[in-house]
C-alpha positions as CSV (number, residue, x, y, z in Angstrom):
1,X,-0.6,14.6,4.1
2,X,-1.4,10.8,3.7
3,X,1.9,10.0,2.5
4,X,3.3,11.4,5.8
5,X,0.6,9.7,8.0
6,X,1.3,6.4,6.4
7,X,4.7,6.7,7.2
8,X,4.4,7.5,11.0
9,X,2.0,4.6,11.3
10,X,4.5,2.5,10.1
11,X,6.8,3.6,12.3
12,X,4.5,3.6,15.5
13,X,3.6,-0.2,14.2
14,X,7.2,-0.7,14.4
15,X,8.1,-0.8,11.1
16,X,9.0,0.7,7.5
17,X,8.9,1.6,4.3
18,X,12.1,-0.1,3.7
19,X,11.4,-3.1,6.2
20,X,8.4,-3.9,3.9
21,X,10.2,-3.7,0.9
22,X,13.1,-6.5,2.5
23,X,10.2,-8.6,3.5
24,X,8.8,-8.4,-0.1
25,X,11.7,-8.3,-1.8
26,X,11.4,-5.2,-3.6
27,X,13.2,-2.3,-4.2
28,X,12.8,0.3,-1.8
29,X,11.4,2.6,-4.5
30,X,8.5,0.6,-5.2
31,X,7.3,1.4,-1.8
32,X,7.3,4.8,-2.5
33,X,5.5,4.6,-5.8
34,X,2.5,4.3,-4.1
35,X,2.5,7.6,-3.0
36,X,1.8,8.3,-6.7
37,X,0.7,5.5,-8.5
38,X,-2.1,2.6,-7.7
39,X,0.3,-0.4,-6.5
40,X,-2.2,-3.1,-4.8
41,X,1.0,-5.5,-3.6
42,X,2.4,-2.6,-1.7
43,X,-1.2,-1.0,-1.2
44,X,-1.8,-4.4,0.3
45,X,1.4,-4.8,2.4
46,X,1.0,-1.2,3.9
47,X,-2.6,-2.0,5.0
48,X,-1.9,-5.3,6.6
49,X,1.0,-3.7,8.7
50,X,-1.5,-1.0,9.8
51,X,-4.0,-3.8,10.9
52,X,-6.1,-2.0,8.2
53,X,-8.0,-2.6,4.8
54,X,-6.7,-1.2,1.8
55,X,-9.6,0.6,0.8
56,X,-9.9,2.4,4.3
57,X,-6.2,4.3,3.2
58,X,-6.9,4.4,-0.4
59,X,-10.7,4.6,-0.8
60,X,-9.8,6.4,-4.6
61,X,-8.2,3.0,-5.1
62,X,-10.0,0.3,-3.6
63,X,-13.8,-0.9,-3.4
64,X,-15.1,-2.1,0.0
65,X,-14.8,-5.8,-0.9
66,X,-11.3,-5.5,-0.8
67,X,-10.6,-5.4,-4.9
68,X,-8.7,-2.7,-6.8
69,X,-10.9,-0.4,-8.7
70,X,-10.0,-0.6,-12.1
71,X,-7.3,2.7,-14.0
72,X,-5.2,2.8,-15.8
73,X,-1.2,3.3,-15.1
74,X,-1.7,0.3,-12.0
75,X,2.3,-0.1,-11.3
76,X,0.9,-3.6,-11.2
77,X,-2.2,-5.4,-11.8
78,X,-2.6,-8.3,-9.1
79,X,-5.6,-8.2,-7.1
80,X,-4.6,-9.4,-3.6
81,X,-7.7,-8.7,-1.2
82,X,-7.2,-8.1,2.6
């Protein structure tokens, strides 16, 4: 259910999935591994395009103060805060 109300924000911001994945110059895919995996680059992308904080989307995956919470299996491991 989050997956699908992430992707209509996106899309009532104006934007995409893919369009954030050409402006980071990803593969599409990793976009959507978020939807399964802790990602905090494209955690982080999402959030900003929503005019939101990370942790307010993924509060299982983010503290408050804008840090990842530490687990294992992170498809990466940079800690970008909002």
């Amino acid at each position: 259910m989050r997956w699908e109300w992430i992707k209509f924000q996106l899309r009532t911001h104006g934007t995409s999935l893919s369009d954030l994945a050409r402006k980071l110059e990803v593969e599409r895919n990793a976009m959507h591994n978020v939807k399964r995996l802790p990602y905090p680059r494209m955690e982080s992308a999402i959030a900003r395009a929503l005019g939101m904080k990370t942790w307010e989307i993924w509060p299982e995956r983010w503290s408050e103060d804008g840090n990842p919470l530490p687990r294992s299996g992170r498809a990466d491991s940079a800690s970008e805060n909002d």
